[in-house]
LUMKOL-523575 format. One line per 3 residues: number of its first residue (from 1); for each residue x, y, z of C-alpha. Coordinates in pm, whole numbers. Example, Ala and Ser with C-alpha at 12.3 -4.5 7.8 and 13.67 -1.06 7.14 Angstrom:
1	1230,-450,780; 1367,-106,714
// end
This chain:
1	-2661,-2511,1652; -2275,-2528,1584; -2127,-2513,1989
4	-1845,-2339,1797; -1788,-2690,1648; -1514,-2586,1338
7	-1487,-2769,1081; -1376,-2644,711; -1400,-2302,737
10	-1492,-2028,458; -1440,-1645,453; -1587,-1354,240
13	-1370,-1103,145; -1433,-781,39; -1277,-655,-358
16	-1450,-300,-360; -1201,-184,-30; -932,-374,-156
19	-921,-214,-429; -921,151,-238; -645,-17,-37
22	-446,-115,-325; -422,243,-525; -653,110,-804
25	-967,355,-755; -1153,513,-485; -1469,340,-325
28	-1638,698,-469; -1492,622,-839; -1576,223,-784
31	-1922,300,-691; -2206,503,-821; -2589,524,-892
34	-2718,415,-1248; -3125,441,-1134; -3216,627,-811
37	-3116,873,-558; -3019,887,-161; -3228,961,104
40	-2954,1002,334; -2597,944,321; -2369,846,45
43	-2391,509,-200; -2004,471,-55; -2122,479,243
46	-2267,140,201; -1930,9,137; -1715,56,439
49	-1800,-273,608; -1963,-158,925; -2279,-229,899
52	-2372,26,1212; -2314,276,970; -2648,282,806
55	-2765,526,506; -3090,521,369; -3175,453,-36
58	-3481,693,-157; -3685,395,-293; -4013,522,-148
61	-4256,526,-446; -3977,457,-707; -4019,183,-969
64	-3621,97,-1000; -3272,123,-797; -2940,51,-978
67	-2589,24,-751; -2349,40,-1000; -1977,-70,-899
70	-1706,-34,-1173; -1406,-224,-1148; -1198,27,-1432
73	-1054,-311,-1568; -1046,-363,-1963; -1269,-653,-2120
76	-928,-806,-2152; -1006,-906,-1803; -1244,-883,-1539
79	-1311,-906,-1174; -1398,-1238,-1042; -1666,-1157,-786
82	-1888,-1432,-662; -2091,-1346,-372; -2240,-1039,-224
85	-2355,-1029,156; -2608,-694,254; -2602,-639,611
88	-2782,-458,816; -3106,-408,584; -3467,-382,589
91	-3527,-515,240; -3821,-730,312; -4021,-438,491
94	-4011,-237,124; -4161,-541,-57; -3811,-543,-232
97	-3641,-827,-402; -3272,-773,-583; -3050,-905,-851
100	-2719,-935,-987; -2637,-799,-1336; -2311,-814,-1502
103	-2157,-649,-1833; -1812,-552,-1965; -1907,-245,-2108
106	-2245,-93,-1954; -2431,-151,-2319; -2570,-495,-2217
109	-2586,-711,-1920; -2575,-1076,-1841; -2778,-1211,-1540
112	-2570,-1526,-1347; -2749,-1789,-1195; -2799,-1651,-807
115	-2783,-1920,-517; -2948,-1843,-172; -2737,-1872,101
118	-2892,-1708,355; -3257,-1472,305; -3252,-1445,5
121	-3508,-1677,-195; -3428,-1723,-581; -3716,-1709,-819
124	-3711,-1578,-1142; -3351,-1458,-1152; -3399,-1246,-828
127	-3335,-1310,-439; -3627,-1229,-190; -3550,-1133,137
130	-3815,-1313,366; -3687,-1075,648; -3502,-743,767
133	-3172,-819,850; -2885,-973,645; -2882,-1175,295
136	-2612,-1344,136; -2585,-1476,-224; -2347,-1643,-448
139	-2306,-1704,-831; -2084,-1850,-1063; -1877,-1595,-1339
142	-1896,-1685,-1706; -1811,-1368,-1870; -1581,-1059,-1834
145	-1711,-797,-1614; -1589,-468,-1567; -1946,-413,-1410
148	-2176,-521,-1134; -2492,-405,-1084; -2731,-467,-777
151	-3076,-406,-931; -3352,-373,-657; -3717,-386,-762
154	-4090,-432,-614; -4124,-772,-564; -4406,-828,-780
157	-4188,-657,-1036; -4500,-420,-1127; -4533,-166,-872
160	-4311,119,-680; -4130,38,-392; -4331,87,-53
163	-4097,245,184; -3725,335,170; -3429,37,265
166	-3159,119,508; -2845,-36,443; -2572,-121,699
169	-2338,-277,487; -2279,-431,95; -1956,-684,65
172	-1890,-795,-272; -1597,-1001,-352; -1460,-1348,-374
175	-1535,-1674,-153; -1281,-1919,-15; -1287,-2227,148
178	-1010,-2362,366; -858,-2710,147; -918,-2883,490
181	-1067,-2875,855; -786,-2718,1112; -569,-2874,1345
184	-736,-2968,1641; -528,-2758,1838; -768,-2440,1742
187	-849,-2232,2061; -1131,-1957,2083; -1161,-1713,2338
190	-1437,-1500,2457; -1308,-1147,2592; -1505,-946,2773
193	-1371,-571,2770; -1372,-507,3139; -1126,-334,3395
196	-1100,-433,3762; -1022,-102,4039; -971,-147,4420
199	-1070,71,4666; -821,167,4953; -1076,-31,5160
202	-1022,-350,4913; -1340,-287,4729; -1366,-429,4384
205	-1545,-256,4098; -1545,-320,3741; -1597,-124,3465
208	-1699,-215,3142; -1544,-41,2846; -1796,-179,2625
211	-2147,-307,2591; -2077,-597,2357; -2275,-561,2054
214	-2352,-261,1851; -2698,-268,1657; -2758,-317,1255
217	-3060,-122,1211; -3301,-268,1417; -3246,-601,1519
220	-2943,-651,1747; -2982,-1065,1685; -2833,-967,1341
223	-2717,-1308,1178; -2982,-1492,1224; -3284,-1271,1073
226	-3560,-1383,1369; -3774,-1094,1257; -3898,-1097,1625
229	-3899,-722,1813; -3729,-864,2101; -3427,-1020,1992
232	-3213,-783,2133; -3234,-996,2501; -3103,-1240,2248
235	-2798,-1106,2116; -2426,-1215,2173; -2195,-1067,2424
238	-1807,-1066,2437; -1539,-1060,2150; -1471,-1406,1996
241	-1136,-1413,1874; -1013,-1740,1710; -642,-1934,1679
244	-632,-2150,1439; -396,-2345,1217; -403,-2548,892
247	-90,-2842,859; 5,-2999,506; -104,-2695,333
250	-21,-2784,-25; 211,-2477,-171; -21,-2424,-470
253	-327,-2399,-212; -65,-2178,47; 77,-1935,-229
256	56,-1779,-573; 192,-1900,-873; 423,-1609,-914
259	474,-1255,-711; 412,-1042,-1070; 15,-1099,-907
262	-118,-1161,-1277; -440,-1337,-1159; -492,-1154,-827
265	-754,-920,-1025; -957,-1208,-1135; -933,-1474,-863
268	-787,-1779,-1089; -526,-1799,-817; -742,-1934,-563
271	-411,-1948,-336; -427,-1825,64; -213,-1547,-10
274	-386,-1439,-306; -772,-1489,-168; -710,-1388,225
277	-366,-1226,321; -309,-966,23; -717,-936,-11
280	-728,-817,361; -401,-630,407; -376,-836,740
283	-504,-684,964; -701,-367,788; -992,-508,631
286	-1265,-684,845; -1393,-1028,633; -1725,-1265,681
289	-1586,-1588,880; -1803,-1901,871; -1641,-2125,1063
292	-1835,-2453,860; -1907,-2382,501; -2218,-2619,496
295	-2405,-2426,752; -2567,-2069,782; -2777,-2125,1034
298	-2478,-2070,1306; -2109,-1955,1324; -2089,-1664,1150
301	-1900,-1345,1258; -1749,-1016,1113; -1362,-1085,1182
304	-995,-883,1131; -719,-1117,1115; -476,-956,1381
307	-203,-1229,1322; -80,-1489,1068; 210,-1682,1005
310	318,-1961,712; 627,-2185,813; 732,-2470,584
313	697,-2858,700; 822,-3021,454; 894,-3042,55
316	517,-2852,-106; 372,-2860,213; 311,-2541,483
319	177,-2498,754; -67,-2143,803; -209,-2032,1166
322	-342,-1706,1215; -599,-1524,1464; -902,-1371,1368
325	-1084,-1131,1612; -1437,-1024,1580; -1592,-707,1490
328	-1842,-575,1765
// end
């Protein structure tokens, strides 16, 4: 367990809102089906970040589903992704395992090396699920991509698909860690959404506005995939909602090499402002928060960065703070 102990933290943004957000294309032009149908919902659906909002993939009986996400860049360039987090699913009851295909113009793919971070074990060039609940991978680019596919197949790769797989959530995107552990000045708080009301008689009563957690699909213990049917007496209550500040910030590691943005679209500017502020639109996009980059067992949440702030120190050097609220 981490007892909230921070130490260098990473996030997960997501590219496929950003670049709604931006003006480049729709989530609907971005994303499409190349193999398969829905069951209910919409394919963008899956890519709002809020995992509560569940649609369901017709996979019953079907050999092969293809999520297809188009980027509309030239081969000139590409978009850098590196990770993609499903939340929310119920991949392991359909006997399903997935993979990541990449290509620059839809004739021919390339498969990248996948790395289990969490559910997801890698054999064979695909990730296995060994539960319902959330899986997170990451790769490493090598090639131009104007493509991504998520390829989802039986897991012994020779039969149909036993049931269909509700999705809560796909993020695909870019990784960052923080160049350093915060200042030990961090604070969290836990805020519990209540409202106190007096009687004439000097009663108290409280009311709560909210119940703390919504569900992802079944299991309300959703980052830690327990797979048990009670884990909702389990499940977190309250709003954590994080201060925290980075000192001697290096300016390369603080900002971009120049504002014309020429590497935002591929993520070779690995800068704060290029990978966090401008990728999240402060506070508009929600992002993955791991608050110590070697562990997944703990210290995970679904965050929106309400506040930030970058003030210079000294000559290269900056100091970043910021507050980052969780998603219920």
């Amino acid at each position: 367990m981490s007892h909230k102990r921070i130490a260098t933290p990473k996030i997960y943004v997501d590219w496929v809102n950003w670049m709604q957000v931006t003006g480049h294309e729709s989530v609907a032009d971005a994303v499409t089906l190349s193999a398969g149908t829905m069951a209910s919902g919409t394919i963008e659906d899956a890519f709002d970040i809020n995992p509560t909002n569940t649609c369901v993939l017709n996979t019953d009986s079907v050999s092969q589903f293809v999520i297809k996400v188009d980027s509309n860049m030239g081969t000139d360039s590409y978009m850098d992704y590196d990770y993609v987090a499903i939340l929310g699913h119920d991949i392991h009851g359909a006997n399903t395992k997935f993979k990541i295909a990449t290509s620059d113009d839809w004739s021919s793919f390339s498969y990248p090396t996948m790395t289990e971070k969490v559910n997801a074990t890698v054999s064979g060039g695909w990730a296995t699920p060994s539960s319902n609940g959330w899986s997170l991978i990451e790769w490493t680019q090598t090639s131009n991509n104007r493509y991504i596919a998520i390829e989802l197949k039986h897991d012994d790769s020779s039969s149909n698909m036993s049931a269909d797989i509700t999705i809560g959530a796909i993020m695909l995107g870019k990784k960052m860690s923080f160049p350093h552990r915060p200042n030990l000045s961090h604070k969290i708080d836990k805020v519990f959404k209540t409202k106190l009301k007096e009687s004439l008689g000097g009663a108290r009563y409280s009311v709560a506005l909210n119940n703390g957690y919504n569900k992802w699909g079944d299991d309300t213990n959703r980052w830690y995939n327990t797979g048990t049917t009670n884990s909702e007496w389990n499940t977190r209550t309250g709003r954590h909602i994080f201060n925290l500040s980075w000192s001697y910030i290096q300016d390369t590691d603080m900002w971009r090499v120049q504002d014309d943005v020429t590497d935002e679209f591929t993520g070779n500017d690995t800068s704060i402002e290029n990978l966090l502020i401008d990728k999240v639109h402060g506070s508009h996009l929600p992002f993955i928060f791991q608050i110590d980059d070697t562990n997944y067992s703990d210290g995970i949440y679904l965050v929106r960065m309400t506040k930030h702030s970058m003030q210079q120190t000294a000559p290269n050097l900056w100091t970043f703070s910021c507050t980052l609220e969780e998603e219920l």
